[in-house]
N, C-alpha and C positions, 0 to 999 in steps of 0.2 A: 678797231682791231682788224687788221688784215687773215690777209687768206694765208698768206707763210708762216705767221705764227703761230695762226690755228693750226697748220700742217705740223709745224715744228713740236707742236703740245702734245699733237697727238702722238707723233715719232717718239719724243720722250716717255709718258707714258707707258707706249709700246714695249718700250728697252726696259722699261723697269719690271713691265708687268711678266717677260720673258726670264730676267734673270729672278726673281720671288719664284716664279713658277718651277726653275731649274733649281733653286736653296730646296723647297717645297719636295719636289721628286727624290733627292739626296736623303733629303730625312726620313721621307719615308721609306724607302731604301733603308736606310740604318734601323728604325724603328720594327720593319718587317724581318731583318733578320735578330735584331735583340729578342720579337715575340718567339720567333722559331729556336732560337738556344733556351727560354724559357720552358717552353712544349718538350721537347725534347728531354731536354733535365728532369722535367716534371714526369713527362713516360719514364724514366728509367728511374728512378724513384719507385716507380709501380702505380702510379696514379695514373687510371683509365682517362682517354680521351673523352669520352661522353660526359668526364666529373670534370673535366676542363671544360668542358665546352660550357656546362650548366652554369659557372662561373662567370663565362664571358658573355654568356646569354642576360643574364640578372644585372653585368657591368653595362652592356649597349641600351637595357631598357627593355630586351625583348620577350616576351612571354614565354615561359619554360617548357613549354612543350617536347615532344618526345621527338617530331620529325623538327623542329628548330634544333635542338639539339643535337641531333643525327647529321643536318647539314651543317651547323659549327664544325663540330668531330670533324667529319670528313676536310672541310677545308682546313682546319688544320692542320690534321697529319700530312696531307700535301704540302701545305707550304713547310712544314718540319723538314718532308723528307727532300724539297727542292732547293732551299737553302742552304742547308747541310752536306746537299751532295756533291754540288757544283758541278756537274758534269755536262757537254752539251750545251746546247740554248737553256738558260733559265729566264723564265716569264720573269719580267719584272712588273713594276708601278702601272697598271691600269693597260694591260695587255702588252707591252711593250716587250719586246727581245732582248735581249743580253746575249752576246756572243761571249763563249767562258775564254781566257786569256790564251789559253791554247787547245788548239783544234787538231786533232787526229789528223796523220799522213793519209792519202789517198791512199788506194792498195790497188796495184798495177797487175795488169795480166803481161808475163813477158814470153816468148815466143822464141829459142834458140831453136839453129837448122848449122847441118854438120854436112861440110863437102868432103868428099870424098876422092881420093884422083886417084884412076884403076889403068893396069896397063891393058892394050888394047888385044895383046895377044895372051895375055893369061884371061879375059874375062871371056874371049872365044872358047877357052879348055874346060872353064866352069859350064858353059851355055851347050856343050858335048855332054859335059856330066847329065845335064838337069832333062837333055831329049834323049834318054836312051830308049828305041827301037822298041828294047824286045819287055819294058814294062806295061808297052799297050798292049801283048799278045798275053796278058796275066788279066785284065778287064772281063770281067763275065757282065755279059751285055746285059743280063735281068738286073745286075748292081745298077746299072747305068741307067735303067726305067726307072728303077723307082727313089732316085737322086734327085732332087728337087732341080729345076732349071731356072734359069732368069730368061727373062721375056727381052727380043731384041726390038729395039726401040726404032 
């Protein structure tokens, strides 16, 4: 037996054991959301999660306890409500992401600025207006103490 056929066995192998592993992820994928339209159905019927869970506990072999139960529950109504939502990244098959089909627009900050074109001899008659003389001889200089100041840097 050579060393490329050995190589080739193994490559074969390989491919097969990639695409079972990919069948394998699909179904459970299908399977995990057939249980959460189950759960779901079953809640709105009115059947508590903890009477679900007791169920699944007795189905896996596991001893019915009260905190086994409590964590059944709980993972279940998560996976109900993450399946059913579809919203965002949903967790799939042994941590893995799912990006949902469509994803939300970014939301842009936008920034408008407005020119203005002034004539040179009317903004002189306004800058007349805004220094008149005689509204500094109206200042009573105690107003002007106790005015807060800014510090010059």
């Amino acid at each position: 037996m050579s060393a490329g056929s050995a190589v080739e066995g193994l490559l074969h192998a390989l491919e097969e054991s990639v695409r079972a592993e990919q069948m394998a992820k699909a179904r459970l994928r299908l399977t995990t959301e057939r249980v959460a339209q189950l759960v779901r159905r079953l809640q709105s019927v009115g059947l508590k999660s903890f009477v679900i869970a007791g169920r699944v506990a007795r189905t896996l072999g596991l001893s019915p306890t009260v905190e086994t139960q409590r964590r059944i529950a709980s993972r279940l109504r998560q996976r109900a409500s993450r399946v059913t939502r579809r919203r965002g990244i949903v967790s799939g098959a042994h941590g893995e992401a799912e990006v949902a089909a469509k994803a939300e627009p970014k939301l842009i900050r936008r920034v408008v600025t407005t020119e203005y074109e002034v004539d040179p001899e009317e903004d002189l008659e306004h800058e007349e207006e805004l220094e008149d003389p005689e509204d500094d001889e109206d200042v009573d200089p105690e107003d002007e103490k106790s005015r807060p100041r800014r510090r010059k840097r």
